[in-house]
Structure formats: C-alpha cells, structure tokens
C-alpha positions in Angstrom: -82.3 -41.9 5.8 -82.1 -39.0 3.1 -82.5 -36.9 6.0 -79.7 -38.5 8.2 -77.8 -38.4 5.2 -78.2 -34.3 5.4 -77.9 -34.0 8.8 -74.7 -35.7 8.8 -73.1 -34.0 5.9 -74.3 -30.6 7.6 -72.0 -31.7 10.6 -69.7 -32.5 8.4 -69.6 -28.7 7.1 -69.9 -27.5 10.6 -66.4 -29.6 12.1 -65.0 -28.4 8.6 -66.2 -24.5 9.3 -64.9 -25.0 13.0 -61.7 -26.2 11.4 -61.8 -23.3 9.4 -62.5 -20.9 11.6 -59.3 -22.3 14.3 -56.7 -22.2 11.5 -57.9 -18.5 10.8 -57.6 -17.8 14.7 -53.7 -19.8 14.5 -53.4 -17.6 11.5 -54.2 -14.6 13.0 -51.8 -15.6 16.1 -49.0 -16.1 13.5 -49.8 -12.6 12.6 -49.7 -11.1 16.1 -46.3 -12.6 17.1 -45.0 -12.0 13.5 -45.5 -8.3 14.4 -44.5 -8.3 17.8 -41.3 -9.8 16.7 -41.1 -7.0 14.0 -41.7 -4.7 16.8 -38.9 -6.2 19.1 -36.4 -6.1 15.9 -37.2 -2.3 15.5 -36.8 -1.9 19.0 -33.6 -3.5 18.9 -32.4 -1.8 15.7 -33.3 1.5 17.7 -31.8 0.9 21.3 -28.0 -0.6 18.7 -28.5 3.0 17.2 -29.3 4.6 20.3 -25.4 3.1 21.7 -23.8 4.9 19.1 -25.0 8.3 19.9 -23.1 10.8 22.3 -25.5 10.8 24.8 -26.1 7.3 24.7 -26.3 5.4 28.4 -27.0 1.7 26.8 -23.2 0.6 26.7 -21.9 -0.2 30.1 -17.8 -0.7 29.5 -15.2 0.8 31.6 -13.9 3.1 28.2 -17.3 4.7 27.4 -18.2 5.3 31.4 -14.9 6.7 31.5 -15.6 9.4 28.9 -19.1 9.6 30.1 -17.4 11.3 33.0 -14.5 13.6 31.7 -15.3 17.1 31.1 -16.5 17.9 27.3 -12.9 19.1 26.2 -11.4 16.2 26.5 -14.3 14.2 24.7 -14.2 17.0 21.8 -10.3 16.5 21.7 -10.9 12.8 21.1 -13.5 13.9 18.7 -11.5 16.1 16.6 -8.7 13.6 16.4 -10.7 10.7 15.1 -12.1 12.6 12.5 -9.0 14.7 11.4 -7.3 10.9 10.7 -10.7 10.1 8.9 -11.6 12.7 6.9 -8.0 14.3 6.6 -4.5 12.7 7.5 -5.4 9.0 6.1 -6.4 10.9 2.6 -3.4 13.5 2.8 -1.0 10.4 3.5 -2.5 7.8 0.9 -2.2 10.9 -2.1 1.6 12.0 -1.0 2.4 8.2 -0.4 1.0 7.9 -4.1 2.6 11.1 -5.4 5.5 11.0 -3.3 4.9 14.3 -2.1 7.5 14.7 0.6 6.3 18.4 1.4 2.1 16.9 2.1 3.9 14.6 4.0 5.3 16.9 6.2 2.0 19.1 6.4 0.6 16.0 7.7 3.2 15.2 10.0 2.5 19.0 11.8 -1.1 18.5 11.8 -0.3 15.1 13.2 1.9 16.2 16.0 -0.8 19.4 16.6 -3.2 16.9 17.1 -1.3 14.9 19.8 -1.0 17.9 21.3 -4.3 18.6 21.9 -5.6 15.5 23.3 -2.1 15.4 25.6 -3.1 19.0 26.6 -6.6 17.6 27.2 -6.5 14.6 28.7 -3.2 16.0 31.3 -5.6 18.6 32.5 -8.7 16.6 33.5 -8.4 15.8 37.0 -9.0 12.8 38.9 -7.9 10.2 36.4 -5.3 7.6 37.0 -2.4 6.8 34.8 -4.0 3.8 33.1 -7.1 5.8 33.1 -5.2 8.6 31.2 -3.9 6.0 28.5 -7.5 4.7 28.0 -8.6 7.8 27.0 -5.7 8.5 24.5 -6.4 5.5 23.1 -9.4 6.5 21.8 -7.0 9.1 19.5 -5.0 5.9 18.7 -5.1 6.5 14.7 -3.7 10.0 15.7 -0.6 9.0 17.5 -0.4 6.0 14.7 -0.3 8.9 12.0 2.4 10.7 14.0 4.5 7.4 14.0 4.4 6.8 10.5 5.0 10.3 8.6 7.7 10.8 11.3 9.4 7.4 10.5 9.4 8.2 6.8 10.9 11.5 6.6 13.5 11.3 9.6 14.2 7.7 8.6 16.9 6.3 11.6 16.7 9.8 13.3 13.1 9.5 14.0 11.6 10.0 17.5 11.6 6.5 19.6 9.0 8.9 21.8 6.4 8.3 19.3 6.7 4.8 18.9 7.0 4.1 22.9 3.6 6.3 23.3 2.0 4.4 20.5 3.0 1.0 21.9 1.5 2.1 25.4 -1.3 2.8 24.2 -1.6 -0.3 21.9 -1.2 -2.3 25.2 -4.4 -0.6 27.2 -6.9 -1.0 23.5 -4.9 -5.0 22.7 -3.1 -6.2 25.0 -0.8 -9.1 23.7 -2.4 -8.6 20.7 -0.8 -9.3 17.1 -0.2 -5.5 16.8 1.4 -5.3 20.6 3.4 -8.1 19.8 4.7 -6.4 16.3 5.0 -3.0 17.7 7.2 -4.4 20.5 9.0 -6.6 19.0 9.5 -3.2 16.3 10.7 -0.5 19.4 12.5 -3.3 21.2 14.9 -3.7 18.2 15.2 0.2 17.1 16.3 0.3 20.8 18.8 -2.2 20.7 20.1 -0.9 17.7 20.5 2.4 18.5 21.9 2.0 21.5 24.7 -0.5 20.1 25.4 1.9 17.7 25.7 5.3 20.0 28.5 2.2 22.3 30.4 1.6 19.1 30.6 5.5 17.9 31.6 6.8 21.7 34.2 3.5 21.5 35.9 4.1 18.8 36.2 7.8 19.9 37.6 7.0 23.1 40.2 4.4 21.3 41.0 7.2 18.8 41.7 9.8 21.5 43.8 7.1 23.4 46.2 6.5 20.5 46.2 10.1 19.5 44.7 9.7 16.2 41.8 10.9 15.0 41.0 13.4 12.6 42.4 17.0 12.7 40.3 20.1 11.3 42.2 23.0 10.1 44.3 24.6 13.2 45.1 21.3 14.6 41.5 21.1 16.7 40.4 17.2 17.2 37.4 16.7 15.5 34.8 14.8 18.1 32.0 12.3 17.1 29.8 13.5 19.9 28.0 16.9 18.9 28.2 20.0 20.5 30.6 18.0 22.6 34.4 18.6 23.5 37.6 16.2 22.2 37.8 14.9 26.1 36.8 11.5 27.5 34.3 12.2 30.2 31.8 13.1 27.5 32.5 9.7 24.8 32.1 7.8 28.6 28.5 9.1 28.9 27.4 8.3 25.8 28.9 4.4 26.6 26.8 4.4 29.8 23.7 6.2 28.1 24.0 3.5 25.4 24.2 0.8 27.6 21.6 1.9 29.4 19.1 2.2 26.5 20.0 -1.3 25.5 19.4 -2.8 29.0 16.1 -0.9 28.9 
C-alpha cells in the first residue's frame, strides 16, 4: 500500500510536471506572438514613415501620383512655398500683427506674392496636366496663396485684389469641396463682389445724372471734374462702368 501510495503521488508530480512543462510551452507561445506583433508594429511604424518621405510609393491618392509625375521644379516650387509659410511668412505675420508693423507686413506681402509666382510659373509650364489637374497641384501651396489673401486684404483694405481671393477660393474647392472653409470663403468673395459692383453702378449713376443736369463739380478753368479715373467728362465712359458693374454683380 506504502508503495501504491508512492507510485501514485509520483504520478501525481509527473501530470503536475507535464502541466508545468505545457504552460511553459503556452508561455513561450505568448512570447513568440508577443514579438511577432512587436515586429508587425515596427514594421508598420516604418512603412507610416516610409509614406512621408519624397520618394515614398506607399500612398496611392490621385494628389501624391500626381506629383509623383511632374517634373522636380514644380515639386521644389511646392516645396519652397510650404516651408517659406512655415518657417517664415506665418512668424513674419504673427510678430507685425503683434507689433503692428505695417512695413513687415508689406515685406511679407512681396515675398507672398514672389512666392505665387513661382509655383504659377511652375506648375503653367509643366506639360500634360489638365486644368483641375493644374489647381490640384497649387493646392498643395494653399497656405501660400492664403498668405497672399490676408496681408493684401489688410493693407489695401476695400481696394484689395478680388484676384487673390477668387484663386484662393478655387483652390479651396479642389483640397474641400463644400467644406466649412469653401462655404465661408464663398459666401466672403460673393459679397465683396456684390458690393463692389453696386458701388462702381451708384458712382458711374450719379455721374451720368450730374452730367445730365449740368452740375457737377468744376476744377479751376471751368473743366468737369469726372468720377471715373483717367477717364473723360463724357457719357460713353460712366455707361461702361454701369455695364461692367452690372456685370460683376450678375457674376
């Protein structure tokens, strides 16, 4: 019995070794798929740093295959922009904003409009590319053309350029379309438009209404002062500025 006893309890250790030794094996599983999924992590972390390079070939969309295949002047042009907003204009614009510096200002409005330049002069010389495909790859220079906008609108006030804001909201509709931003940008040239436009009717109206009454003011040696510049005291001119108005406004 004594030796039963033994021989069970040394079967007992055995199924408790076994036991032992399968928990080490699921252990050592645990392990393996622990660092395989380290592994995979790494790899992933590697191929998501990869798709940020130059050269990378992981990201599939229509804008990077695009300026996979333009010539290297036009991707440096997009290059230099984004990182003249970054590491320049937004700085320059956020100290004069602060300082009220109305001369950095306009040193950023210049570099701004060099800028432009230089991606316009870029992208209009690569050849093969569609319209839409041309507006893609401005976008990419967005912040540039966004800069250009803003220092233009504060120091030129109600004369700024309408141009700016029009190329701006193109662009705005190829990277958002019917975004927050398209919506407020549109909504923003839409009524600068309108008033403009209303305002050019009214000047050339009251011209032409002055001119048919004969009033009107008189400059020194009797010569009829005119509202339109660079323009003569006769009606043909006033007219045009009534269609152009109009025009504007129905636009």
């Amino acid at each position: 019995l004594a030796n039963a006893d033994a021989n069970d309890a040394g079967s007992t250790n055995a199924d408790a070794n076994a036991a032992g030794l399968a928990n080490a094996d699921a252990n050592a599983a645990d392990l393996a798929n622990a660092d395989a999924n380290t592994a995979g992590l790494a790899n992933a972390d590697a191929n998501a740093a990869g798709s940020t390079g130059a050269d990378a070939d992981v990201c599939g969309c229509v804008r990077c295959a695009l300026e996979a295949r333009v010539d290297e002047s036009v991707r440096d042009a997009l290059s230099d922009a984004h990182a003249w907003y970054e590491e320049e204009a937004l700085p320059a614009w956020n100290a004069a904003q602060e300082s009220e510096d109305l001369e950095g200002l306009r040193e950023v409005h210049a570099e701004a409009e060099q800028m432009v330049g230089e991606v316009e002069a870029a992208v209009g010389a690569q050849q093969g590319l569609s319209a839409d495909e041309g507006l893609m790859l401005r976008a990419s220079a967005y912040d540039a053309y966004d800069m250009l906008v803003m220092t233009d609108e504060f120091l030129a006030q109600e004369s700024s350029d309408l141009g700016h804001l029009r190329a701006a909201l193109e662009l705005i509709r190829v990277l958002a379309p019917g975004s927050e931003a398209h919506t407020s940008v549109a909504v923003k040239y839409d009524m600068m438009v309108r008033t403009r436009a209303e305002l050019a009717e009214y000047l050339a109206a009251q011209e032409l209404q002055s001119q048919a009454t004969g009033g009107g003011r008189r400059r020194r040696g009797g010569l009829a002062l005119s509202s339109k510049r660079g323009g003569g005291p006769g009606g043909g001119a006033a007219m045009a500025v009534v269609r152009q108005g109009r025009q504007m406004r129905d636009a």
